[in-house]
C-alpha positions as CSV (number, residue, x, y, z in Angstrom):
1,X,151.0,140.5,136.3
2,X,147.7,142.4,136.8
3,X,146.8,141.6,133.3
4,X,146.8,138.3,134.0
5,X,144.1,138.0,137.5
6,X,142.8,141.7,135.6
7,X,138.9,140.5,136.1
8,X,139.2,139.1,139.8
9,X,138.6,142.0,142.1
10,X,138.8,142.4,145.7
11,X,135.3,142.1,146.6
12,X,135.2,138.6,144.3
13,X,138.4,137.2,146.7
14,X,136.3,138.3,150.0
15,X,133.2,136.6,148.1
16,X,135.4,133.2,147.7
17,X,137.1,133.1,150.9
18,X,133.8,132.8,152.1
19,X,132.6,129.8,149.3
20,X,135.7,128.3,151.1
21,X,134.6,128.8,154.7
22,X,131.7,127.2,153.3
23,X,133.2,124.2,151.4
24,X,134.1,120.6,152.6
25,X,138.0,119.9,151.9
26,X,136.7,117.3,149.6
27,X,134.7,119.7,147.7
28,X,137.5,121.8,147.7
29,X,140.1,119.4,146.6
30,X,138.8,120.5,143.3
31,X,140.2,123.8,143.1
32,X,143.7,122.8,144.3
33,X,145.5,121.8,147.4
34,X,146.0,123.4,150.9
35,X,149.2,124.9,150.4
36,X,152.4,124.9,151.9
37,X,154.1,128.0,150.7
38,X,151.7,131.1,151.3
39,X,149.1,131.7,152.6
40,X,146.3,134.7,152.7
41,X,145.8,135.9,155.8
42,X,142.0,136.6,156.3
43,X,140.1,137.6,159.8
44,X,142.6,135.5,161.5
45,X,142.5,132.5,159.5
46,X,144.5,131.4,156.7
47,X,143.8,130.2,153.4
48,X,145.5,128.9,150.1
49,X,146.4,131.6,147.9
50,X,145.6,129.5,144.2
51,X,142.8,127.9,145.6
52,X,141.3,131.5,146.7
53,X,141.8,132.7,142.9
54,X,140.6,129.5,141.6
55,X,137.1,130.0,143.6
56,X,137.2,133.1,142.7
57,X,137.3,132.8,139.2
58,X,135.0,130.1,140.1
59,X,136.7,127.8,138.2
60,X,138.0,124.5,139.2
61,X,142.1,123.5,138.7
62,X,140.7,121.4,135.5
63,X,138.6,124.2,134.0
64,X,141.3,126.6,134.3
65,X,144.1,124.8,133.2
66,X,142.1,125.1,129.8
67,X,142.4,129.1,130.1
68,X,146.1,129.4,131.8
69,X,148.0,128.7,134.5
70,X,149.9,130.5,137.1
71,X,151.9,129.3,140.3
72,X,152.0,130.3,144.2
73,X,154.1,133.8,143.9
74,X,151.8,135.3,140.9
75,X,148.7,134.3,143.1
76,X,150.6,135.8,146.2
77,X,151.8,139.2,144.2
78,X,148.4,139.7,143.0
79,X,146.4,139.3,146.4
80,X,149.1,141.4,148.0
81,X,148.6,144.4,145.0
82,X,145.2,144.5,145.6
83,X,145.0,144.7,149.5
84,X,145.3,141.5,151.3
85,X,148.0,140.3,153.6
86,X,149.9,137.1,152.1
87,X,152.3,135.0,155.2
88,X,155.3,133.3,153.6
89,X,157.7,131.4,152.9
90,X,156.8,128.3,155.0
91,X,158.9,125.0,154.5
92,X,157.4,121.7,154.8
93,X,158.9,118.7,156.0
94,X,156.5,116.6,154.0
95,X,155.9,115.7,150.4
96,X,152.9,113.9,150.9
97,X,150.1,116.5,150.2
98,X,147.6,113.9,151.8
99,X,149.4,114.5,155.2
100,X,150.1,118.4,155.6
101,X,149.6,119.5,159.4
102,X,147.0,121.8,160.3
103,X,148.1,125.3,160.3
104,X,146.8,128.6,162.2
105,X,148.1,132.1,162.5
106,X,149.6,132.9,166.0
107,X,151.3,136.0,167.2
108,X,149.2,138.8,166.5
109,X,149.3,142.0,168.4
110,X,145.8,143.5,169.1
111,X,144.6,146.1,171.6
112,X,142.2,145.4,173.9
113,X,140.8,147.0,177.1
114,X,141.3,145.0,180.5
115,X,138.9,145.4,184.0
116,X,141.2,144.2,186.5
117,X,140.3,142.7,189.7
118,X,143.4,143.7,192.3
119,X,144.0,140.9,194.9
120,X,146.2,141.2,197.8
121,X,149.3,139.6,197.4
122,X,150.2,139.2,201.6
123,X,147.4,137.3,201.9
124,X,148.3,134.7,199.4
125,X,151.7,134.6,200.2
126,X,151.1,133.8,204.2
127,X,148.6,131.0,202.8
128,X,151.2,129.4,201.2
129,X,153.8,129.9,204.0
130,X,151.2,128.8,206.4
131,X,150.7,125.4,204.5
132,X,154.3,124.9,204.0
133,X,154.2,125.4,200.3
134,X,152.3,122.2,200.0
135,X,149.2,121.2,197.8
136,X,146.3,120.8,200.5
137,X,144.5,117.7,198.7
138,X,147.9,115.6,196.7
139,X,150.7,117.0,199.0
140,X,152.8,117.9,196.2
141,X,155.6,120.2,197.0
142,X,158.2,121.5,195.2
143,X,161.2,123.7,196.5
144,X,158.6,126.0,198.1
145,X,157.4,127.4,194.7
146,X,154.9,126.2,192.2
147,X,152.1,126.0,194.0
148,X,148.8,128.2,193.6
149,X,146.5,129.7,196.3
150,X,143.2,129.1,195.2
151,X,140.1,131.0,196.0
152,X,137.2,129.7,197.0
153,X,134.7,132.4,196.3
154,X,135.6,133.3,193.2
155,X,137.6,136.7,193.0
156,X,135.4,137.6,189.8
157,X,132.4,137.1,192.0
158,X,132.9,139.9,194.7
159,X,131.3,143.2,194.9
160,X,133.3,146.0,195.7
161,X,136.3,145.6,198.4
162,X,135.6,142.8,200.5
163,X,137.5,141.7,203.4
164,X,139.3,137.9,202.6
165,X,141.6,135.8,205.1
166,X,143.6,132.8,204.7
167,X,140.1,130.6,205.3
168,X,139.1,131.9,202.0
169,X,141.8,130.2,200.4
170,X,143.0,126.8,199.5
171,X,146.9,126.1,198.7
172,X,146.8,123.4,196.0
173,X,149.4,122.2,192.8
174,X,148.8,123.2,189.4
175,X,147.7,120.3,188.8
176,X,144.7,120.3,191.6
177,X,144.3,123.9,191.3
178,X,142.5,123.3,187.2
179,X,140.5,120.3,188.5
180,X,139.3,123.0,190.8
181,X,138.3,125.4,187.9
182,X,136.9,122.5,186.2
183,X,134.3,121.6,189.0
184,X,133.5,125.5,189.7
185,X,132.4,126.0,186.0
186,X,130.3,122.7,186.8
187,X,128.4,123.6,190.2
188,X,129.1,126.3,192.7
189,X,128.8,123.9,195.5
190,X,132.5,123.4,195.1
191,X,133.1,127.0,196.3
192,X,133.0,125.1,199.8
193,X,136.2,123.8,201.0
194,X,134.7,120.1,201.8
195,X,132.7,119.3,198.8
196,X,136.4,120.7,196.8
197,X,138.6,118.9,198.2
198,X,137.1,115.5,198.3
199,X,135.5,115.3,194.7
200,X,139.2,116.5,193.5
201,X,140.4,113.6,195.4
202,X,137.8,111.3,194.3
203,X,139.5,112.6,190.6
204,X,143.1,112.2,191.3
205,X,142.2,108.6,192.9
206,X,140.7,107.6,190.0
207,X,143.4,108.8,187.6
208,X,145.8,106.9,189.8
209,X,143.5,103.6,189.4
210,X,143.8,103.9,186.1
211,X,147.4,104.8,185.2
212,X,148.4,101.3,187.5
């Protein structure tokens, strides 16, 4: 097997996996198709394995075939011998190469370090008992769960312990509580309770116009 992909090192994969990054699918249709089988696994993104040796070899599927051929589980065994990490077997549901999904790797396990910001739980909970479990701009309610006690000063935004009471906070849906985060990353006039709670309904109103 090594005899066979003998020239194509590990530095000349890394070298086309970049070409690819690079590369329009149409210019790339030359070297193969996006497979369904394996894939190289490469900073988190994926790639076809023959395509990857093709590029390498910098050589398209027509210009190779004149030299030899090889299929999917060569090109897999010889990326794997010399380092990188191959995903397999996938099965498609499709035979029609011009209509194969978009694919990305999900599921990996990194380690990373977290600052967390500690929030008092009481607080949110009387909110919500306060309000009757009850979104403060729809009125949704739902078996005195789901909704969210939003803050209207931004949690990430305080310095040090600082003292918060139920005025701070605004119970609202799921639904009402993303609008929120929406208009916050817009303006931080909508950290006051008015200029919320009426654009939001100004939002929902016109989603509801529209869905009639």
């Amino acid at each position: 097997m090594a005899g066979k992909f003998s020239n194509i090192t590990f530095d000349m994969v890394k070298n086309a996996i970049k070409k690819h990054d690079n590369m329009s699918e149409k210019e790339l249709k030359c070297y193969g198709d996006v497979s369904r089988t394996y894939f190289l696994l490469y900073n988190d993104k994926i790639y076809p394995p023959k395509r990857i040796i093709r590029l390498a070899l910098d050589k398209t599927t027509k210009e190779l075939a004149k030299d030899f051929d090889f299929n999917a589980i060569e090109a897999k065994n010889y990326l794997q011998n010399i380092g990188f990490e191959v995903l397999g077997e996938k099965n498609s549901r499709c035979n029609d190469s011009s209509n194969v999904d978009i694919s990305a790797v999900e599921g990996l396990r990194s380690e990373s370090q977290v600052l967390r910001i500690k929030r008092n739980r009481q607080i949110v909970i009387d909110a919500k008992q306060k309000n009757n479990y009850t979104c403060e701009i729809c009125g949704f309610k739902y078996n005195d769960s789901i909704v969210h006690a939003h803050h209207l000063f931004p949690v990430s935004k305080l310095v040090g312990k600082t003292i918060v009471n139920s005025k701070d906070l605004i119970i609202l849906c799921p639904n009402c509580h993303s609008i929120a985060h929406y208009l916050l990353r817009q303006s931080s006039k909508y950290e006051k309770r008015n200029n919320l709670t009426e654009e939001i309904k100004k939002i929902n109103k016109s989603i509801n116009y529209k869905n009639q």
